[in-house]
C-alpha positions as CSV (number, residue, x, y, z in Angstrom):
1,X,0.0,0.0,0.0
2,X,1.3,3.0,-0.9
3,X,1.3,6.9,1.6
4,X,-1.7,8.1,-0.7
5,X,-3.7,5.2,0.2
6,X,-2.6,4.9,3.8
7,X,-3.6,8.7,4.4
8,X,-7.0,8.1,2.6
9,X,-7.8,5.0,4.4
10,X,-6.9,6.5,8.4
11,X,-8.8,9.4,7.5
12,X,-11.7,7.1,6.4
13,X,-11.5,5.7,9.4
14,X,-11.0,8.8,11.4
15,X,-14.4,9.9,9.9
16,X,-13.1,13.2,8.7
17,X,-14.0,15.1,4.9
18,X,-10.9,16.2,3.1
19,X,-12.2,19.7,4.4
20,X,-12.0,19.1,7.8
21,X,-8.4,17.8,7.5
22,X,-7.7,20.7,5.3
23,X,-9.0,23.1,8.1
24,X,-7.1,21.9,11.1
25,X,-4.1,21.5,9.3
26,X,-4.3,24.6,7.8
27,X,-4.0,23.7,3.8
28,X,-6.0,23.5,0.8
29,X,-8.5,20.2,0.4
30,X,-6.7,20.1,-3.0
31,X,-3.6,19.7,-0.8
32,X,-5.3,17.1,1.0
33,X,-6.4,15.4,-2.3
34,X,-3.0,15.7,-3.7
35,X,-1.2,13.7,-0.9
36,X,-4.2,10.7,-0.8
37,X,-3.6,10.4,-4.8
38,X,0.4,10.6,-4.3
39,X,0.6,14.0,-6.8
40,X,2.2,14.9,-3.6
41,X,3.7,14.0,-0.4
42,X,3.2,15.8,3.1
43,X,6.3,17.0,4.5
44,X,7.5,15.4,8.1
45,X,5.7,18.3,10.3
46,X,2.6,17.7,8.5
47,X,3.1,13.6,8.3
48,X,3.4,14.3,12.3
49,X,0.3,16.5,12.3
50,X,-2.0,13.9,10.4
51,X,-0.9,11.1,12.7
52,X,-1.7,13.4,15.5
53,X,-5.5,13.9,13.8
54,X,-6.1,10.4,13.2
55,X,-4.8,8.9,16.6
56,X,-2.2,7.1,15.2
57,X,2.0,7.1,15.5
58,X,3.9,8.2,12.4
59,X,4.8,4.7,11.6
60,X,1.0,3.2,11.6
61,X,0.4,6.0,9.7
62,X,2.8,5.2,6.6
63,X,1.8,1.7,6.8
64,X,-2.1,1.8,7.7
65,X,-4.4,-0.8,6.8
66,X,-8.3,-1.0,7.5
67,X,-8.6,-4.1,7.6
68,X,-5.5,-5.0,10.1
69,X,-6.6,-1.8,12.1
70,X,-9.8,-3.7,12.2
71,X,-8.8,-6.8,13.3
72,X,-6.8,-5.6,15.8
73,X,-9.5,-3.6,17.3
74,X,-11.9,-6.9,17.5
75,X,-9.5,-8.6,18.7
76,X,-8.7,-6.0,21.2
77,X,-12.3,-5.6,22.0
78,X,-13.3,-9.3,22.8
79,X,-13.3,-10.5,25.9
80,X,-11.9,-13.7,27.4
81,X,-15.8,-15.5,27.8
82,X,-16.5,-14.3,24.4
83,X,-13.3,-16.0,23.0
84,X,-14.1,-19.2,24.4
85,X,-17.4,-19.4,22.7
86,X,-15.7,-18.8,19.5
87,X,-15.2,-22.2,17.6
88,X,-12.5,-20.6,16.2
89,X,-11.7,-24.0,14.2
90,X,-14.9,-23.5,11.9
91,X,-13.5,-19.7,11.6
92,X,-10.8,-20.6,10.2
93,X,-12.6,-23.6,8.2
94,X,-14.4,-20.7,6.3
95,X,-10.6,-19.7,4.8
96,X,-8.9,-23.0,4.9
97,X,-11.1,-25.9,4.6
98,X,-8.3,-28.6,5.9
99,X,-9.5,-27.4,9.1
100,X,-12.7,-29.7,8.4
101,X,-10.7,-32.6,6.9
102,X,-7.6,-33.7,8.3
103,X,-8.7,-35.1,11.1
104,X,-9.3,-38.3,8.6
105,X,-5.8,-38.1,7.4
106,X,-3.8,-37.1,10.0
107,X,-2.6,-39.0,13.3
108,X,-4.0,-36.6,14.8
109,X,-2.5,-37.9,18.3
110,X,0.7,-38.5,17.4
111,X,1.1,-35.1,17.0
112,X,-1.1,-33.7,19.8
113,X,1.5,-36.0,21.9
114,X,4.7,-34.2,20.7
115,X,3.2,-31.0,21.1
116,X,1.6,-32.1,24.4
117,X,5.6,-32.8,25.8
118,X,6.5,-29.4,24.0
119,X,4.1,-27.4,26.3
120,X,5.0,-29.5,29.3
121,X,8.7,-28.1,28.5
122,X,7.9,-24.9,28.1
123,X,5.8,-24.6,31.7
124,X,8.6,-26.8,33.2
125,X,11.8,-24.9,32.1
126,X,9.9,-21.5,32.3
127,X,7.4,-21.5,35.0
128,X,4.5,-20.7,31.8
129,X,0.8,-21.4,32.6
130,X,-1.1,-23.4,30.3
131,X,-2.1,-20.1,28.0
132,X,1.5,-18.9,28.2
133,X,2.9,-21.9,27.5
134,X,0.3,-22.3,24.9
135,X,1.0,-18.8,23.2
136,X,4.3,-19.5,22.8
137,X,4.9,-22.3,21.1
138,X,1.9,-21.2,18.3
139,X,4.3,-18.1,18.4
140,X,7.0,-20.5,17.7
141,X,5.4,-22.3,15.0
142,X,4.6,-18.9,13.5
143,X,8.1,-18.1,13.6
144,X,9.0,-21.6,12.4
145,X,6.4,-21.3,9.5
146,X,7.4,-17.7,8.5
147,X,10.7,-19.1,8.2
148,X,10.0,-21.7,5.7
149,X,8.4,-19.7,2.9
């Protein structure tokens, strides 16, 4: 995504016209227009000034995304007795139907076993609860993953 888009998008978000930007920052809306279509580019006072405005830091602002922003926020705004009435599984299912299937293919316990003495590691050598423990080694895996590709 490029700065035009970025500064369109948080000021979506922000729910603020071209105009009002343009007023409290104390340039044209053309000015405005300019820097969502990338004609032009803010300078670093008024990059600071627009992050200020839409309630983000300088580097969220270069790099804003709805839709992260968005997830992030849900995320942020679930709580814990929500989450566990979440089949998160079928979630995911919707994106990546192996979820449904693998079970059939997969030992599934084999595996559950390995991982089973992985997390019994980590709150061993660590002192992690169960969550902890859990939340690291998916952070691990992540890592592991990311990695690979």
């Amino acid at each position: 995504m490029n700065l035009g888009n970025s500064l369109f998008n948080a000021r979506k978000k922000s729910g603020l016209s071209q105009e009002d930007v343009a007023g409290k920052l104390g340039v044209s809306r053309q000015t405005i227009s300019k820097w969502e279509t990338g004609e032009t580019l803010p300078d670093i006072r008024q990059s600071k000034n627009l992050a200020v405005l839409y309630h983000v830091s300088l580097d969220e602002l270069i790099e804003f995304d709805i839709e992260l922003k968005e997830i992030e926020q849900a995320i942020e705004n679930t709580n814990e007795e929500i989450q566990q009435k979440v089949d998160w599984t079928k979630v995911w299912a919707k994106k990546y139907p192996i979820l449904t299937s693998y079970q059939e293919e997969v030992e599934v316990e084999k595996y559950a076993g390995e991982m089973k003495r992985m997390l019994e590691s980590l709150k061993r050598d660590y002192g992690y609860n169960d969550t902890d423990a859990g939340l690291v080694l998916k952070d691990i895996l992540a890592h592991a993953w990311n990695s690979e590709i």
